[in-house]
C-alpha positions in Angstrom: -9.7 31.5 -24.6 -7.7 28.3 -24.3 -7.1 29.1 -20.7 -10.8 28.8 -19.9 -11.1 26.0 -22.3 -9.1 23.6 -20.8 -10.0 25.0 -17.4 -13.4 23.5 -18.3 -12.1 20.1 -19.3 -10.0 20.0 -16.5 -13.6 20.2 -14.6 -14.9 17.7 -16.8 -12.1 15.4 -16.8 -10.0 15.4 -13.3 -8.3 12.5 -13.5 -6.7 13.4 -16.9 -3.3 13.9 -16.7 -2.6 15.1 -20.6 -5.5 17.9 -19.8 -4.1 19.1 -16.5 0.0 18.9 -18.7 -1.5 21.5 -21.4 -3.6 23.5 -19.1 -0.2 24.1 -16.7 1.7 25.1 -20.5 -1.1 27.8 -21.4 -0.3 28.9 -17.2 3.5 29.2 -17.6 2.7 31.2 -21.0 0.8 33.7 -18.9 3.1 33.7 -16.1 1.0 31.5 -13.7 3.9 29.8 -12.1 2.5 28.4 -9.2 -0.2 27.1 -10.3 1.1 25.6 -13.2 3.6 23.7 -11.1 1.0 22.5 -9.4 -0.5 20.8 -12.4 2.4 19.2 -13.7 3.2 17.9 -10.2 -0.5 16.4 -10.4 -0.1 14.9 -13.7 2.8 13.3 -12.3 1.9 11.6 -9.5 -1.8 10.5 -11.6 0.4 9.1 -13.7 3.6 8.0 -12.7 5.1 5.6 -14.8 4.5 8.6 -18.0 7.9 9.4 -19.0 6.6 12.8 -20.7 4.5 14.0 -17.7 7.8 13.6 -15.8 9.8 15.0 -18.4 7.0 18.3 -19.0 7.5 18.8 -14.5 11.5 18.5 -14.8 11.7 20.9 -17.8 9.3 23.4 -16.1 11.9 23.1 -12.6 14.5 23.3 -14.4 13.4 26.8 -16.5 11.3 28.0 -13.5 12.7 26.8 -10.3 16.3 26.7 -10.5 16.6 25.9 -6.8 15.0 22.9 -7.6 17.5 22.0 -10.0 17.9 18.5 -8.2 14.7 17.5 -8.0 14.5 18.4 -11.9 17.5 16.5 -12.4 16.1 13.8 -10.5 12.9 13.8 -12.9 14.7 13.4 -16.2 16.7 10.7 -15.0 13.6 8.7 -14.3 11.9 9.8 -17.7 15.0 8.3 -19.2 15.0 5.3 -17.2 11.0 4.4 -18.0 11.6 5.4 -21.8 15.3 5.6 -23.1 14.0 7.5 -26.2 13.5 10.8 -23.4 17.5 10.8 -24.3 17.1 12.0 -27.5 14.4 14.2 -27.2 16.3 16.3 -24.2 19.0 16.2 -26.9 17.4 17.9 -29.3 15.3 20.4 -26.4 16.9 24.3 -27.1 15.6 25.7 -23.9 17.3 22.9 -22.2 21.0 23.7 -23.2 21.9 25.8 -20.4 21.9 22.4 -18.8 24.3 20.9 -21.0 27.3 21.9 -18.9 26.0 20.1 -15.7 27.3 16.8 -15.2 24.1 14.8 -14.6 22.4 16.3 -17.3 25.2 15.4 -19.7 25.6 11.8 -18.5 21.8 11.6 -19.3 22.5 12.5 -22.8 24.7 9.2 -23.2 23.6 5.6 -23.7 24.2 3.2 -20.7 26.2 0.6 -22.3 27.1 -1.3 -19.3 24.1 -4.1 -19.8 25.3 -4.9 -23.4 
């Protein structure tokens, strides 16, 4: 049971943040919303400066918690700011199109050229 598995390492390892990201995936699989937002919130703030542990929390908000839409919005604009690269990759994210038609998401999809 990967569940219990990674429940274990969890145990084992507390102050991984990659352990607690795929332990709150197998929760929001099962339907264990709470308690997987929990997790991804805690593998934020372990690691804050992790673009994809920001990006896993703001794609959960954003599926899950849609009055948190902000705060989600919030997240992926500082996933893109620590690693520009994030751009793409929420480019390319299906269960993120909904999003496309919100104005912050879609500036986040373009290039800040104003530096060059």
């Amino acid at each position: 049971d990967p569940e219990s598995a990674l429940r274990k390492c969890v145990r084992l390892a507390p102050a991984s943040a990659f352990l607690r990201r795929m332990l709150a995936r197998v929760l929001v699989s099962r339907k264990q919303l709470d308690e997987a937002e929990e997790l991804f919130r805690f593998a934020a703030q372990l690691e804050p400066r992790a673009s994809e542990h920001l990006l896993d929390l703001a794609t959960f908000l954003a599926g899950f918690r849609p009055q948190q839409l902000d705060e989600a919005l919030d997240m992926f604009t500082k996933a893109v700011e620590l690693d520009p690269e994030v751009r793409r990759t929420l480019a390319e994210m299906p269960h993120l199109e909904f999003l496309r038609g919100h104005p912050r998401f879609r500036a986040l999809l373009i290039p800040d050229t104003s530096n060059e």
